[in-house]
N, C-alpha and C positions, 0 to 999 in steps of 0.2 A: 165446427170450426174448420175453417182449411188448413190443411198441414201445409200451408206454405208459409206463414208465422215462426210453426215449430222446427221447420225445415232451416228458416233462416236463424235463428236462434242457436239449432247444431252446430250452422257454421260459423257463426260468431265466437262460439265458444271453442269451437275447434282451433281455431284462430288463436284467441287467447290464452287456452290452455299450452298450445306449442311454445309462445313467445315465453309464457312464464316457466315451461320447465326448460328454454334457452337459459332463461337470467336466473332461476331460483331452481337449477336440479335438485335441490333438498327439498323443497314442497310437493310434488307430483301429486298436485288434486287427480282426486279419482270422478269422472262425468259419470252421471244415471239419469235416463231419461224413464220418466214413467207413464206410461197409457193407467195404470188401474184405477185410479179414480173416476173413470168411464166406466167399470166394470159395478162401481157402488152408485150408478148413477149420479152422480157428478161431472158435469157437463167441460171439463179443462184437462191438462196436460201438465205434469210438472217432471226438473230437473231439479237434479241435485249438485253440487260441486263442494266434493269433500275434499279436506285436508287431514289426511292420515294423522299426522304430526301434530298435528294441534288439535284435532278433535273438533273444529270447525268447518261448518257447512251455509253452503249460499241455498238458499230455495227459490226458485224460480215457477208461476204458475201463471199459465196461460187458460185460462177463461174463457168460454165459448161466449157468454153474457157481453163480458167487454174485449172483443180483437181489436182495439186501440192501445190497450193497458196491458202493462209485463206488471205483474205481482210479486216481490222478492223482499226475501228474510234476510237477514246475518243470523244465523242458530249455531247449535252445537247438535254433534253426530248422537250424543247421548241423551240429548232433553228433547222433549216435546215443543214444536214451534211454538211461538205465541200468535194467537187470533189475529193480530194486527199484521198487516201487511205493507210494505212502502208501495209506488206506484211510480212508475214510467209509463210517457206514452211509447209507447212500441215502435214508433219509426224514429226516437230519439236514442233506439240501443243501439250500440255499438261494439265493436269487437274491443276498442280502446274501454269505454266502460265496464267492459266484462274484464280485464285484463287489470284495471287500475280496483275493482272490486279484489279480485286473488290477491292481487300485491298488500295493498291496505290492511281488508283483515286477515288473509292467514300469513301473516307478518308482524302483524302487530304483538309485542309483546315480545316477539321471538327471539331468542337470546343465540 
């Protein structure tokens, strides 16, 4: 895959990771980008965006198979993801969608 997919993605989420700890300095999602799944041969690229505070994480996986398609969860820090994955096409992400994902779930609930 070309890390210009993954490249843009960084910045997306850098993006909306600032705006969100503008509006919600109590959440400070923590980003992790991971190559090791290349290391297991597996052919993608995944992030992570956790919420300290609530124990929730977004999973983001970028797919050598499909560079059309973003692959993403709603999980938790503590469980194992589930098999299923939602799907965007990849030139339909946005910084706003990455932003309106933080606010939604690790907010939900939030007292």
């Amino acid at each position: 895959m070309s890390n210009q997919l993954l490249e843009t993605l960084c910045d997306l989420v850098t993006e909306a990771h600032t705006r969100i700890q503008k509006n919600f300095s109590h959440l400070d999602p923590i980003v992790g980008v991971s190559q090791s799944m290349r290391k297991s041969g597996v052919p993608a690229d995944a992030m992570t965006i956790d919420c300290l505070r609530s124990g929730k994480r977004i999973i983001i996986v970028l797919h050598d198979e499909s560079p059309n398609l973003v692959n993403y969860q709603f999980a938790y820090r503590d469980k194992d993801p589930f098999n299923d994955f939602e799907q965007l096409a990849s030139n339909e992400l946005s910084e706003q969608i990455l932003y309106n994902w933080m606010h939604s779930y690790f907010l939900a609930n939030d007292k």
